[in-house]
Backbone bond lengths (Angstrom), bond angles and torsions (degrees), N, CA, C in turn:
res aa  C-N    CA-C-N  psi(-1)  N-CA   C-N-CA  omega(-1)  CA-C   N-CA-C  phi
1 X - - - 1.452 - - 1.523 110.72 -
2 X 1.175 115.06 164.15 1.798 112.73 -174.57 1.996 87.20 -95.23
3 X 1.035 62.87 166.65 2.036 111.88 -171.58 1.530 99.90 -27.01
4 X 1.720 119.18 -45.03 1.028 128.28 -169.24 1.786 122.54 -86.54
5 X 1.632 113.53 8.52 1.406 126.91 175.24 1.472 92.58 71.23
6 X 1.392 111.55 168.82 1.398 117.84 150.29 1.635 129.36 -99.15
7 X 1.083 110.39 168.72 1.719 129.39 -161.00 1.244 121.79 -113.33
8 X 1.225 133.83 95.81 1.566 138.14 -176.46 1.284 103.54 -83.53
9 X 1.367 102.54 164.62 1.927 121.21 -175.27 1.564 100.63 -17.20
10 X 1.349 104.61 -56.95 1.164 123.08 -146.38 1.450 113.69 -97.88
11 X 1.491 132.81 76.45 1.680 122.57 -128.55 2.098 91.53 -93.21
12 X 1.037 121.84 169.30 1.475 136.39 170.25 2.268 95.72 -64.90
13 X 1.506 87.99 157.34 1.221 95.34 174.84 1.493 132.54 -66.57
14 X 1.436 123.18 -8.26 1.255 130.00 144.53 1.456 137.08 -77.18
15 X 1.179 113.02 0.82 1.371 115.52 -164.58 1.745 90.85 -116.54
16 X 1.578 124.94 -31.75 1.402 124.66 169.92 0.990 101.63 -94.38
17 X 1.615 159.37 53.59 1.065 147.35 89.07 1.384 120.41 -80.65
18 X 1.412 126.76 -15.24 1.224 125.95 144.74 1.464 143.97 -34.68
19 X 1.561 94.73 -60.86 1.325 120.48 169.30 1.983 112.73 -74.85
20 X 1.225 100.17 -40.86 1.725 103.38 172.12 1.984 99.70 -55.79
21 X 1.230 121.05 -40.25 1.270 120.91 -169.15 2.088 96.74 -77.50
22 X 0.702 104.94 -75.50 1.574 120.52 167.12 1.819 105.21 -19.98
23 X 1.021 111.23 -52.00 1.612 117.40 177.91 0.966 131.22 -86.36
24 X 1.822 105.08 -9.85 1.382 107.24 -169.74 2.031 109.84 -114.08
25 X 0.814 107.92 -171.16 2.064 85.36 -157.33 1.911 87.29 -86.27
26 X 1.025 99.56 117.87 1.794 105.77 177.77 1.576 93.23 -75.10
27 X 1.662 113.85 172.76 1.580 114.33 -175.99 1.439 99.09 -85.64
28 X 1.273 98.75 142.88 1.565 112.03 175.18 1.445 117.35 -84.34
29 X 1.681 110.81 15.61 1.403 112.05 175.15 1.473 119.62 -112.41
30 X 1.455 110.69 24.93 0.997 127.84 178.59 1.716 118.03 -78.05
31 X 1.246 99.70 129.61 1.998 94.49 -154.04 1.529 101.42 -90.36
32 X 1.415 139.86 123.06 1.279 139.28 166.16 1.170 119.82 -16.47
33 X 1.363 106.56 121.27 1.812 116.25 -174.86 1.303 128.58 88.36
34 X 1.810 101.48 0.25 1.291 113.48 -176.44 1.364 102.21 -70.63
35 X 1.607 118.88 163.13 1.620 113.81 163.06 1.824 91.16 -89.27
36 X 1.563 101.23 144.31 1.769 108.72 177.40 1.810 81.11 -102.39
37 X 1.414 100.40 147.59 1.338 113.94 162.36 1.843 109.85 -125.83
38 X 1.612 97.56 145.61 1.394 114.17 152.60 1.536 129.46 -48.80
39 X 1.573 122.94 79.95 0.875 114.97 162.91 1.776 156.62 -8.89
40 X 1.655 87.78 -41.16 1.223 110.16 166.04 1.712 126.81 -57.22
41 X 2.030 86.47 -68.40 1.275 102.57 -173.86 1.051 124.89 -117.81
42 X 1.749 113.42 36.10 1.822 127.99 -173.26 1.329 110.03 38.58
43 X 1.821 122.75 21.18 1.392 126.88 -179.03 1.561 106.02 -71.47
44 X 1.459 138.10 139.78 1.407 137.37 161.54 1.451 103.52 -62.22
45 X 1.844 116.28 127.97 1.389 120.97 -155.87 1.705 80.78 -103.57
46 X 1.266 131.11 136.85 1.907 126.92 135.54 1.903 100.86 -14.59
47 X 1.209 109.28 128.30 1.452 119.79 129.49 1.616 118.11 -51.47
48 X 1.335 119.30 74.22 1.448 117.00 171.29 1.976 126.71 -68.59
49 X 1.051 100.06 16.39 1.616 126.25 174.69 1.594 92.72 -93.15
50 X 1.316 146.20 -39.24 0.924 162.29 -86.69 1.845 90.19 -136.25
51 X 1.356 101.77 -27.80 1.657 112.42 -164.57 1.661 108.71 -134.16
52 X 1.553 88.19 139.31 1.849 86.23 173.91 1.070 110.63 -153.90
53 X 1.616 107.65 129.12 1.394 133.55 -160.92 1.203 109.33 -78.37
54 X 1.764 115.32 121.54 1.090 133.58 179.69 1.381 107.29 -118.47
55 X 1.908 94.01 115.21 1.753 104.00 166.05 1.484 124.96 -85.23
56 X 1.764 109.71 125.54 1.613 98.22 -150.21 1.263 76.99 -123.04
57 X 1.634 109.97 136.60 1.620 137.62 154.25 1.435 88.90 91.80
58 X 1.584 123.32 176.70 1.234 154.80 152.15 1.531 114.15 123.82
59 X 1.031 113.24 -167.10 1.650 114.73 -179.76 1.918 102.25 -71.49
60 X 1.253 120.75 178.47 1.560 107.54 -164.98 1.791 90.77 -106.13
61 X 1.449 127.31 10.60 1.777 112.44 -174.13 1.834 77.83 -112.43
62 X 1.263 121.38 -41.67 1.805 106.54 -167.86 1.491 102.37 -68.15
63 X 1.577 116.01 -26.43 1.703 96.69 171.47 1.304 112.95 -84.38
64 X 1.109 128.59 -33.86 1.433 128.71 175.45 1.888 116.78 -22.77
65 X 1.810 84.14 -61.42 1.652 122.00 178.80 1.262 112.71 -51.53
66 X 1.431 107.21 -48.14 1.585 125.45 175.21 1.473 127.93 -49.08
67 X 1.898 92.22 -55.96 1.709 116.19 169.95 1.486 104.32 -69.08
68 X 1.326 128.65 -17.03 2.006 107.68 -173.98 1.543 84.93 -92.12
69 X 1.182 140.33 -71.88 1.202 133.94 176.03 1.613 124.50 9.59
70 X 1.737 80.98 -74.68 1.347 92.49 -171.97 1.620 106.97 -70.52
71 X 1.039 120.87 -58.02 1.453 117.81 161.28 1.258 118.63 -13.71
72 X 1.290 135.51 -77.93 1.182 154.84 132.12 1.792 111.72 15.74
73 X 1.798 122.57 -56.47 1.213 133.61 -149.93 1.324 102.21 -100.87
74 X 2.143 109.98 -33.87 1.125 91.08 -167.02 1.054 81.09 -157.03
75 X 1.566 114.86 102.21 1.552 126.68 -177.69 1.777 99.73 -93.94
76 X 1.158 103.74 3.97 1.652 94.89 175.55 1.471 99.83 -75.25
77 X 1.130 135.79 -30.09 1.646 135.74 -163.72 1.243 102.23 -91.31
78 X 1.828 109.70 144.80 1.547 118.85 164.05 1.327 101.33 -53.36
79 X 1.641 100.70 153.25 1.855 108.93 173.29 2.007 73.23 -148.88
80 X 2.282 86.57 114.65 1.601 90.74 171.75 1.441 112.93 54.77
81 X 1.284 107.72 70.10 1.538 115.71 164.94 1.761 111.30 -148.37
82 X 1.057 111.91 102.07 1.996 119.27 171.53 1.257 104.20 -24.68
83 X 1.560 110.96 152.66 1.554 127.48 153.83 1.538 117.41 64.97
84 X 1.736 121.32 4.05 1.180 121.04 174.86 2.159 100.77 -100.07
85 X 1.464 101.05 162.89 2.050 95.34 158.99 1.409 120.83 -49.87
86 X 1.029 106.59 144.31 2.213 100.14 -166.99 2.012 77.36 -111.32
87 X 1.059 115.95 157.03 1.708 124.78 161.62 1.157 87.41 -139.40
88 X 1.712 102.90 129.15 1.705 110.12 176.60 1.242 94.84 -100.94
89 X 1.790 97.87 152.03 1.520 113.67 169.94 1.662 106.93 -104.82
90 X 1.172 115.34 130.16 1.633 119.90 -162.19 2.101 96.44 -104.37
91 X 0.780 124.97 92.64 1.624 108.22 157.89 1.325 113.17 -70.67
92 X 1.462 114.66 120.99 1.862 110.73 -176.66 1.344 100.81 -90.53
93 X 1.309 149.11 -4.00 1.684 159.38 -141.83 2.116 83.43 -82.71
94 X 1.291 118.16 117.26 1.432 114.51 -174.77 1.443 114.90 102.05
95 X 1.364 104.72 -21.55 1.875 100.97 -171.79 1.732 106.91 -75.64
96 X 0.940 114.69 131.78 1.819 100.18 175.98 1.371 99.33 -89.99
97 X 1.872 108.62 134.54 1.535 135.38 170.14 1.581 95.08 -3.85
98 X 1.064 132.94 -77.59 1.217 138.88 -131.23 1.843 102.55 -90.46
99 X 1.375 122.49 -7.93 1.308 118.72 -168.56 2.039 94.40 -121.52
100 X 1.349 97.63 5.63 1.796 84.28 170.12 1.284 126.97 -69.07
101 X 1.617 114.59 -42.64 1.232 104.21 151.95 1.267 144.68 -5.96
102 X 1.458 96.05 -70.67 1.758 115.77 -159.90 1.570 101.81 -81.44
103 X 1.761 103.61 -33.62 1.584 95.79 177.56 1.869 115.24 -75.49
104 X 0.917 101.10 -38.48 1.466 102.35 171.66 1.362 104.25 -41.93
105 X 1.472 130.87 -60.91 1.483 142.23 -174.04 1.837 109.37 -44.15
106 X 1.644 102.64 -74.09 1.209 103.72 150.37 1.794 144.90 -22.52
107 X 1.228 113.53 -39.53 1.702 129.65 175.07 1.288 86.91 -85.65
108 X 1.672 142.49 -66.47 1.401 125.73 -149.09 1.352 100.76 -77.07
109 X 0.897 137.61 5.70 1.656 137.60 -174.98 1.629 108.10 -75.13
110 X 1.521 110.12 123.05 1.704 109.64 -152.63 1.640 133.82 50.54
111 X 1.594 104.54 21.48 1.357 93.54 -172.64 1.434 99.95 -104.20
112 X 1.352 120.28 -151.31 1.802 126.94 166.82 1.619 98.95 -139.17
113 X 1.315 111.33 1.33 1.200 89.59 170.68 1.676 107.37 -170.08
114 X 1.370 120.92 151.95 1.746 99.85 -174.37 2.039 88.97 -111.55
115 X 1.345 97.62 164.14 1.741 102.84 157.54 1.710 115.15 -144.97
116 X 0.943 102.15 129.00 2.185 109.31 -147.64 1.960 74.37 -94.83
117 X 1.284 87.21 136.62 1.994 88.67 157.75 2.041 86.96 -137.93
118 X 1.826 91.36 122.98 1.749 89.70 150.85 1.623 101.38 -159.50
119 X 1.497 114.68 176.73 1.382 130.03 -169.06 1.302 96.60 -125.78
120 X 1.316 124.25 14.35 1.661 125.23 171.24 1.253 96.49 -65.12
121 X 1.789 122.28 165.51 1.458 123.34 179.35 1.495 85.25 -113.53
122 X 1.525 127.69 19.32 1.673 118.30 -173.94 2.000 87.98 -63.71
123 X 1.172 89.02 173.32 1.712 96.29 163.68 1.391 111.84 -112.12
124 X 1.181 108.30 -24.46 2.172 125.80 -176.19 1.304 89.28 -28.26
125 X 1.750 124.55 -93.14 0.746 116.82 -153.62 1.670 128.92 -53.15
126 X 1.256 121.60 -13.22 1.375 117.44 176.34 1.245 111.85 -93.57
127 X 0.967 116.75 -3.10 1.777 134.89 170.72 1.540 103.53 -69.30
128 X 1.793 97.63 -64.79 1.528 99.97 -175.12 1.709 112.01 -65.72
129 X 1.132 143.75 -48.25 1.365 138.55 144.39 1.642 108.51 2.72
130 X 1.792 102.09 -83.51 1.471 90.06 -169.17 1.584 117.83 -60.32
131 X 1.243 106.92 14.57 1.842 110.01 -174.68 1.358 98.88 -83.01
132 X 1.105 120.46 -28.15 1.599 123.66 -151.45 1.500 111.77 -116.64
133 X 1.508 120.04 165.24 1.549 116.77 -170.56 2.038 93.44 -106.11
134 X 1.035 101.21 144.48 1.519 116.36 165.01 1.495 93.83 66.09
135 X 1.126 123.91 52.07 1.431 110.24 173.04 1.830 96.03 -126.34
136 X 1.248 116.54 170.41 1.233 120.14 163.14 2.148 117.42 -164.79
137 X 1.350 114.23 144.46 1.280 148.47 172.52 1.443 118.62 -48.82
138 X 1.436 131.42 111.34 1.570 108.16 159.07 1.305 94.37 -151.90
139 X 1.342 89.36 142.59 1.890 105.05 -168.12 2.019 93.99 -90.70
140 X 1.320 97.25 146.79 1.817 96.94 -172.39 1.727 92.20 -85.98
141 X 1.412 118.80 8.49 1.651 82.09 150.76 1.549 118.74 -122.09
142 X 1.157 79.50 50.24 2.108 90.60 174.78 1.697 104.44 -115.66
143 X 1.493 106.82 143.29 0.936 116.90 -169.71 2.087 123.19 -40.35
144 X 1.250 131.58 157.22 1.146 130.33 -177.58 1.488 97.13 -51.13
145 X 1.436 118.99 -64.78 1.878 132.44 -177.17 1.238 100.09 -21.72
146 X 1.571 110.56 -55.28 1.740 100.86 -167.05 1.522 103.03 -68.16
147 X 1.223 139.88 -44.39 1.702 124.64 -174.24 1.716 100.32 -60.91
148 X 0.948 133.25 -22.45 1.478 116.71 173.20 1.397 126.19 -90.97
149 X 1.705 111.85 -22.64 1.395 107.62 155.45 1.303 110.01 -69.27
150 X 1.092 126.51 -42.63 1.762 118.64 -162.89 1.921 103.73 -65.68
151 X 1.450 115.23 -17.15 1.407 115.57 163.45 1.108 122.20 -86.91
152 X 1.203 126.96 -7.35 1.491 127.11 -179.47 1.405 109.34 -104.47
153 X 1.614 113.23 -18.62 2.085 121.19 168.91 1.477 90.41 -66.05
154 X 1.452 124.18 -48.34 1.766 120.81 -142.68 1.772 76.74 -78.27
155 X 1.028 126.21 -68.36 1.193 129.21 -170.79 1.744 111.67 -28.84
156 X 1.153 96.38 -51.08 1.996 108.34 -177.71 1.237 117.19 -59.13
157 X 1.596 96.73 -22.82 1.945 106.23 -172.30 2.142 105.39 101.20
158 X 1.376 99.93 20.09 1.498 85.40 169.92 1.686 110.69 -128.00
159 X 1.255 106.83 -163.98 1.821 100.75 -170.01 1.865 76.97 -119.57
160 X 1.768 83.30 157.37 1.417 101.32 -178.65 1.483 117.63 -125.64
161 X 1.436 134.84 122.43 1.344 134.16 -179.49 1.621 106.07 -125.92
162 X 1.565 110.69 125.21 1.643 117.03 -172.74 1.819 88.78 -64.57
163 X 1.212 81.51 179.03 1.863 92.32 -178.27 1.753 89.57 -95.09
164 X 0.833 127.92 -38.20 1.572 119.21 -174.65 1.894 97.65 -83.31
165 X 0.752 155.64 -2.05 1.199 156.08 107.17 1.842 122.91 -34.52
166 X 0.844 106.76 -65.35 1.854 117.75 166.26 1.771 101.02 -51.74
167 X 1.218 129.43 -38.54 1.404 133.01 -174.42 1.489 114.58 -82.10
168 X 1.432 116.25 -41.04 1.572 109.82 162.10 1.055 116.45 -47.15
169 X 1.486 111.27 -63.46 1.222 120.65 -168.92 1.675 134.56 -64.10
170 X 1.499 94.20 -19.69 1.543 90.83 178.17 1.648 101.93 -106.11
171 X 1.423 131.61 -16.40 1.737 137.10 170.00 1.710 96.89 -86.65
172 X 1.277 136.07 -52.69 1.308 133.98 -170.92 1.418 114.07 -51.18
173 X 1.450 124.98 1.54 1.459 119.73 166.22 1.428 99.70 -151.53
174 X 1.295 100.28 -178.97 1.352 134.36 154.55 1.668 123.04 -34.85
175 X 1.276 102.46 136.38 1.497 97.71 -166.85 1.458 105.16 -82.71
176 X 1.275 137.33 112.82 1.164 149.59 -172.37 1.608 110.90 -124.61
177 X 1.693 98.18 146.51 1.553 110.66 -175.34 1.823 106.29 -113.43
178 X 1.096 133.25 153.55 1.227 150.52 -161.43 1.862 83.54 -84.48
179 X 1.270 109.40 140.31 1.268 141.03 158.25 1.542 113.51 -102.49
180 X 1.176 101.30 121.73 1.814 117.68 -169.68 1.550 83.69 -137.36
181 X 1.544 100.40 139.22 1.259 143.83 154.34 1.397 118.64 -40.55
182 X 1.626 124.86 134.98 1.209 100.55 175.73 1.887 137.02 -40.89
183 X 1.235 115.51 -50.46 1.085 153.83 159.09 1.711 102.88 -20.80
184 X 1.413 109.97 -74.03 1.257 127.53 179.25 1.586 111.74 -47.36
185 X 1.360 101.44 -55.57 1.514 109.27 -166.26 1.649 107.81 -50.89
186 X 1.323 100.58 -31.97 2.017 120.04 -167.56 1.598 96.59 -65.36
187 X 1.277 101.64 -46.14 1.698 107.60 177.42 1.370 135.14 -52.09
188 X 1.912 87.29 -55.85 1.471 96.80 162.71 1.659 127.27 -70.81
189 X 1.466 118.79 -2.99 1.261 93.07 177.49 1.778 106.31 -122.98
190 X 1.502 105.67 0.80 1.631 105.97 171.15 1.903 93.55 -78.46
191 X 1.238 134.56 -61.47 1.256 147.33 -179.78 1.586 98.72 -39.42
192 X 1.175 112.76 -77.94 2.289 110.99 176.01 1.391 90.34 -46.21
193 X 1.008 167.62 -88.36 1.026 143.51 -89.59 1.828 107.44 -122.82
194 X 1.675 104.12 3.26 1.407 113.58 141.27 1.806 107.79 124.21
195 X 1.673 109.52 -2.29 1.272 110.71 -174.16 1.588 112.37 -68.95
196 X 1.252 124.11 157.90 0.807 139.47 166.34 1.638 127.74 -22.94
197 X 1.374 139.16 -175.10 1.361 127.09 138.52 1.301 112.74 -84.92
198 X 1.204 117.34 -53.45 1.710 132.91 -162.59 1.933 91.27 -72.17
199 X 1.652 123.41 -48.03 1.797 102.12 -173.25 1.986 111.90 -68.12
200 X 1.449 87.16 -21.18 1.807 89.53 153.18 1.120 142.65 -26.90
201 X 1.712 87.51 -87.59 1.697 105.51 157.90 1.617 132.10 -39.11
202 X 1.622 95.60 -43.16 1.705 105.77 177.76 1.431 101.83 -69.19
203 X 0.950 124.21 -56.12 1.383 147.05 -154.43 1.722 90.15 -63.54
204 X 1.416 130.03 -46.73 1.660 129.10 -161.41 1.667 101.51 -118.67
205 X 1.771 108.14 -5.53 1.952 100.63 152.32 1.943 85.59 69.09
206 X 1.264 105.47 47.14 1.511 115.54 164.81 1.540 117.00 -155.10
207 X 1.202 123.19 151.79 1.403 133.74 170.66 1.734 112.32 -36.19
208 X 1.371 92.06 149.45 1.643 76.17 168.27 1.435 121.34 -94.66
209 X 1.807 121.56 -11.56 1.739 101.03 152.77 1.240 130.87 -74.44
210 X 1.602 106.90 3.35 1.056 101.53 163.93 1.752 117.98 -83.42
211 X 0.836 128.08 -36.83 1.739 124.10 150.59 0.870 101.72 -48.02
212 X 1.127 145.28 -76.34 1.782 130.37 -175.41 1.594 108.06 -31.61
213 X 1.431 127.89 -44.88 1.747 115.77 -161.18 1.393 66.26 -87.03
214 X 1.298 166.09 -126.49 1.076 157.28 -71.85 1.736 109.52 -53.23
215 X 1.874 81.06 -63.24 2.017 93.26 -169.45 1.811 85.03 -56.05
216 X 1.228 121.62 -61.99 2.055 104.46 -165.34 1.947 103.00 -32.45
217 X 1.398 96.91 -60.45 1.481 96.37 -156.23 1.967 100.17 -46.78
218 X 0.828 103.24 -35.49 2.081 109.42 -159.63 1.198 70.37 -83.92
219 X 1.217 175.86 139.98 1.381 157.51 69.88 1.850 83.28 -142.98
220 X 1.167 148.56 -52.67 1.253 139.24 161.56 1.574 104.18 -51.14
221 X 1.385 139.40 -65.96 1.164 120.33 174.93 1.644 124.90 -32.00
222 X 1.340 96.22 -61.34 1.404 103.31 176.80 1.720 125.66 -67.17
223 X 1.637 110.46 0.46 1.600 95.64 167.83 1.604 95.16 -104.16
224 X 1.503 130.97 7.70 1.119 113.60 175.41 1.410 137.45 -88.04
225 X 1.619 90.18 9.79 1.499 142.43 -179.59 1.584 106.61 -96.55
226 X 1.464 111.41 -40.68 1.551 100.50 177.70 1.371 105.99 109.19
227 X 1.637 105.50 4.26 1.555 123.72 -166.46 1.886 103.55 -112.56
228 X 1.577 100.44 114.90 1.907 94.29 -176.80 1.839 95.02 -93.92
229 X 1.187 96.85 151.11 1.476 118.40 160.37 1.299 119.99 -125.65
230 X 1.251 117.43 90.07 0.949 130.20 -178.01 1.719 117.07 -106.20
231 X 0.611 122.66 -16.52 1.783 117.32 172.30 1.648 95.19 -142.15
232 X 1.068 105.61 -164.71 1.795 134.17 -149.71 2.305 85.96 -101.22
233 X 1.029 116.84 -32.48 0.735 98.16 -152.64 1.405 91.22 -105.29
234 X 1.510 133.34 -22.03 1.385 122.54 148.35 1.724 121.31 -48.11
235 X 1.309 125.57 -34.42 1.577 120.02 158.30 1.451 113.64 -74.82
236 X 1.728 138.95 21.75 1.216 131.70 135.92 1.243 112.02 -87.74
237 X 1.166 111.24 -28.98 1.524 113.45 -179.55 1.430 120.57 -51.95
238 X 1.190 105.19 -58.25 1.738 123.72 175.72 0.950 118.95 -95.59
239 X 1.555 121.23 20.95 1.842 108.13 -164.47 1.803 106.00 -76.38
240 X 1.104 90.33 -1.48 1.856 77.10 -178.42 1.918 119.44 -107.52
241 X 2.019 92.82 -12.42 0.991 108.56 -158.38 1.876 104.81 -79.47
242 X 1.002 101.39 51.19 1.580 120.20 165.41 1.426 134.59 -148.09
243 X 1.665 117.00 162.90 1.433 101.98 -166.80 1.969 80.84 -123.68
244 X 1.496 92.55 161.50 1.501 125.40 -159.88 1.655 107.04 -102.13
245 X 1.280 128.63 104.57 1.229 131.06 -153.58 2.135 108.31 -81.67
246 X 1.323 101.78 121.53 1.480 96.40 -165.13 1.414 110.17 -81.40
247 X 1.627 101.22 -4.10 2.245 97.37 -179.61 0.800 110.67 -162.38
248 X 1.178 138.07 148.97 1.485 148.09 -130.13 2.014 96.01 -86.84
249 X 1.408 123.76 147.72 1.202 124.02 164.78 1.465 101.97 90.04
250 X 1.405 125.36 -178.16 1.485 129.02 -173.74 1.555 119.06 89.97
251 X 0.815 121.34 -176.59 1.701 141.17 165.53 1.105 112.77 -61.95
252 X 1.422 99.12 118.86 1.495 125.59 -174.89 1.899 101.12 -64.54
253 X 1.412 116.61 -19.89 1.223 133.59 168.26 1.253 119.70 -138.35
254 X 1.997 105.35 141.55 1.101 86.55 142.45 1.597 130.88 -158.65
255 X 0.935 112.29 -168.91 2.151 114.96 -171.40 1.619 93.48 -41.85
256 X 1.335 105.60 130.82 1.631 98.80 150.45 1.181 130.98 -83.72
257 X 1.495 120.14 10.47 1.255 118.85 -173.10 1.800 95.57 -98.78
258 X 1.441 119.10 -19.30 1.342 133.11 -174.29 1.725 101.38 -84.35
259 X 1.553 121.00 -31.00 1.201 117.39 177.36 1.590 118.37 -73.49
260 X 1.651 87.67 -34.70 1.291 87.08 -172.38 2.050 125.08 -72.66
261 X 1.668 85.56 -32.23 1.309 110.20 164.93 1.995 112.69 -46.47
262 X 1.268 106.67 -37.87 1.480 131.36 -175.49 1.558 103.59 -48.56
263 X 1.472 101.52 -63.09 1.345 139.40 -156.84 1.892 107.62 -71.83
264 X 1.395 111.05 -58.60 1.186 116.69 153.31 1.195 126.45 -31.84
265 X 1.281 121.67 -74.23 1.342 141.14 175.80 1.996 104.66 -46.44
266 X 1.200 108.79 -42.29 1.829 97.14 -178.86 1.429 83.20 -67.60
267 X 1.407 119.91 -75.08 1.859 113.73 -153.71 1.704 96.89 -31.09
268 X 1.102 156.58 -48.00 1.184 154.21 -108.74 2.081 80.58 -119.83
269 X 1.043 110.38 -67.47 1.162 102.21 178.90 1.788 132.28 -47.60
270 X 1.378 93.79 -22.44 1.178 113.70 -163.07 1.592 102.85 -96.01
């Protein structure tokens, strides 16, 4: 995930005064190049002039519908303007299972950021979301509010998941734990348990961006779980709440009822 964690339905108190500022009519006497700040929380707001939402693929009356909408939600953003960041909005409603992928790929191509809208009950696509940086989720029966926050997170630099999206996905299956790499696991529990980045690195005889891709990757594992890591003290929280992958390839997750099944089965052998 990028720098800024990701954002469920239900965002932290800086990120909805963000978006309250973002949605709400900023002064129009604000001089080019200025930094705009959050009123609220003296936070530096995005230049959202800065970006213009491009609806990519569908029939030409559902984008039409799509583009007044959005127009409509968040007249702070270019709609069709050259030389600014484009963030495409993807409707997957028509894509068959097997070609979301590639269309997702397709929409983020030159963008800075994608935003998926579907009413499929697949889970793929909110899967593939948490794969990606600056992207974000909204199920078409979640309120209008949520498609304009989830453009104003991608816009900020974070990923966006509706709460009725976050709820399929973490009740719609099986309770499953993130599988981390040997490697990973070392990370996650020298890092939870309060070390440094850099005594890391010394400590595991690697770079320190390389600890950096590590903690991203375990922090993508772990929202594909339904689980955020967002500070140091959410990886004490969970530092154990994963299993350690014994061979290369497989499921990025898996069932704990299958691990545990795993586990049984050695004692028995043993």
């Amino acid at each position: 995930m990028s720098r800024f964690g990701t954002v469920w339905g239900s965002p932290p108190t800086e990120t909805k005064c963000l978006i309250s500022c973002a949605l709400s009519a900023m002064p129009a006497t604000v001089q080019p190049g200025r930094t705009r700040t959050c009123p609220c929380k003296g936070t530096s707001v995005t230049g959202f002039d800065r970006f213009t939402l491009d609806v990519a693929d569908g029939p030409a009356i559902e984008r039409a519908a799509l583009q007044a909408l959005l127009a409509q939600l968040l007249p702070q953003f270019s709609h069709d303007e050259e030389g600014v960041d484009r963030i495409a909005v993807l409707d997957l409603d028509g894509v068959p299972g097997e070609e979301v992928a590639a269309a997702m790929e397709r929409a983020a191509e030159r963008t800075v950021g994608l935003v998926v809208l579907s009413s499929s009950d697949s889970l793929e696509p909110v899967r593939a979301v948490l794969r990606r940086e600056r992207a974000a989720y909204v199920w078409k029966g979640d309120d209008p509010s949520e498609l304009a926050a989830a453009v104003v997170s991608v816009a900020s630099g974070r990923t966006w998941i509706s709460d009725t999206a976050r709820h399929r996905l973490v009740h719609g299956r099986e309770v499953r734990r993130p599988v981390l790499s040997p490697q990973e696991s070392r990370v996650m529990r020298a890092y939870g348990a309060g070390a440094a980045v850099r005594t890391v690195a010394v400590d595991l005889n690697v770079a320190e961006h390389t600890v950096r891709t590590y903690i991203k990757r375990i922090r993508a594992k772990y929202l594909e779980t339904g689980v955020t890591l967002d500070s140091r003290v959410d990886f004490y929280r969970h530092i154990g709440d994963h299993d350690v992958a014994i061979r290369r390839g497989g499921d990025r997750v898996r069932a704990v009822e299958q691990q545990a099944g795993s586990d049984a089965a050695s004692e028995r052998r043993a």
